[in-house]
N, C-alpha and C positions, 0 to 999 in steps of 0.2 A: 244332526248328522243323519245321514240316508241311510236305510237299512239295505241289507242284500238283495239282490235283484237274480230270480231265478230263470234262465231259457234254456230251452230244450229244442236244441238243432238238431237237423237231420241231413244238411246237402251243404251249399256253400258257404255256410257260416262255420263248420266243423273244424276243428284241429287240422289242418294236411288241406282244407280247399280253401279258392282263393278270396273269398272274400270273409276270411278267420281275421287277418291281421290286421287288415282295416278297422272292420269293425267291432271284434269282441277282444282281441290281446290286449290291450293298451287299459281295458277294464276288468279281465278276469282274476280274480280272486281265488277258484276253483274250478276242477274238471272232473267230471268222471264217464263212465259209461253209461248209456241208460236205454231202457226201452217206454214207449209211449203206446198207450191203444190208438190202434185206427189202419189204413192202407194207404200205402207209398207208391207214388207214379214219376215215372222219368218224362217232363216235358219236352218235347221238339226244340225247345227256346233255352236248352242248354243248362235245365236246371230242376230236382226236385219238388212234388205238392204232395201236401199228407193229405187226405180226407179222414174223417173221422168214422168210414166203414169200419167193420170187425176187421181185427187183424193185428199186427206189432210191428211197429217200426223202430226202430235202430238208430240211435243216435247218440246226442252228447248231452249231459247235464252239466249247464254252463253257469256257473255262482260269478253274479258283479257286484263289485263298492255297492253300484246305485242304481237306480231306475232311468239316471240321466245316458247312457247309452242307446238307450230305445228310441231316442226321437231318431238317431243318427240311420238304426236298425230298421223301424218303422219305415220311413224314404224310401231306404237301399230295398224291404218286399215291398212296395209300395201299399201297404196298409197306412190308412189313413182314419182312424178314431173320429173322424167328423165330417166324415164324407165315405160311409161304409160301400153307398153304392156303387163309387169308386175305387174302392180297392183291391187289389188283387188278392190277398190273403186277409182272412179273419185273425186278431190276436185275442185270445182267450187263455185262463188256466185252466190247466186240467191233470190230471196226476199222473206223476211220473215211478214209474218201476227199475229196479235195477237188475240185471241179466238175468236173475233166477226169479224175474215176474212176483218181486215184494216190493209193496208199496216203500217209496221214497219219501217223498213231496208233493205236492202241488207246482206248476212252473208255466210261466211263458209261453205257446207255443205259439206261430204259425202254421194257418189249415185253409185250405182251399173248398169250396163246394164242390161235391162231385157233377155235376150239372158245368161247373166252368173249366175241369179237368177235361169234360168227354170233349168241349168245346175244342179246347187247345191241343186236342190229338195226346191224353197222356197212356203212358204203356205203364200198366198196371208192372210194379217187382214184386211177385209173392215171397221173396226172401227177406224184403223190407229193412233193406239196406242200398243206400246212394252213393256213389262214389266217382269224382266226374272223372278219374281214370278207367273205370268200369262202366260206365255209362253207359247201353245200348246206342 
């Protein structure tokens, strides 16, 4: 049996945006709130990037059955574990906090380089939070 699988969204994977029910309801197990170190940008292309600058972004901690939802997730950011230079996000763990900035977990996340951010025109949110009804 697969043990639990930990990610931590921040834009269109979220509870409420559209690509929640494609790819993580059909596998979630659990939800909560959570915050992640690093800075949140609104891309031009319709979509959040975290960098791992100082700073706290706002998102969800997402509990799956497995790890088998990730190949699905992987595709949909286009990270690609065997062809890094190709991909648009990095997938790495890194620790997750919940609202009052105490350690959680370890989780999942997608991160972009800030270098591919300035490329793509992202607008820094110093509130570090994404919402594609709020979206600039």
């Amino acid at each position: 049996m697969d043990s639990p699988c930990s990610l931590f969204v921040y834009g269109t994977l979220k509870p409420g945006e559209r690509a929640f029910v494609e790819f993580c309801a059909p596998h979630l197990v659990a939800s909560q709130p959570a915050l992640a170190m690093g800075r949140l940008y609104h891309l031009p292309l319709g979509y959040p990037a975290m960098t791992l600058e100082p700073g706290w972004v706002q998102g969800m901690l997402l509990t799956f059955s497995s790890n088998d939802c990730l190949h699905a997730i992987d595709a949909f950011e286009e990270y690609y574990p065997d062809r890094l230079e190709s991909s648009e996000y990095r997938r790495d763990r890194h620790a997750v906090f919940n609202l009052q900035q105490q350690p959680l977990q370890t989780a999942w996340i997608y991160t972009m380089t800030r270098d591919r951010v300035t490329a793509l025109g992202g607008q820094w949110l110093p509130q570090g939070h994404w919402s594609e009804t709020t979206a600039p």
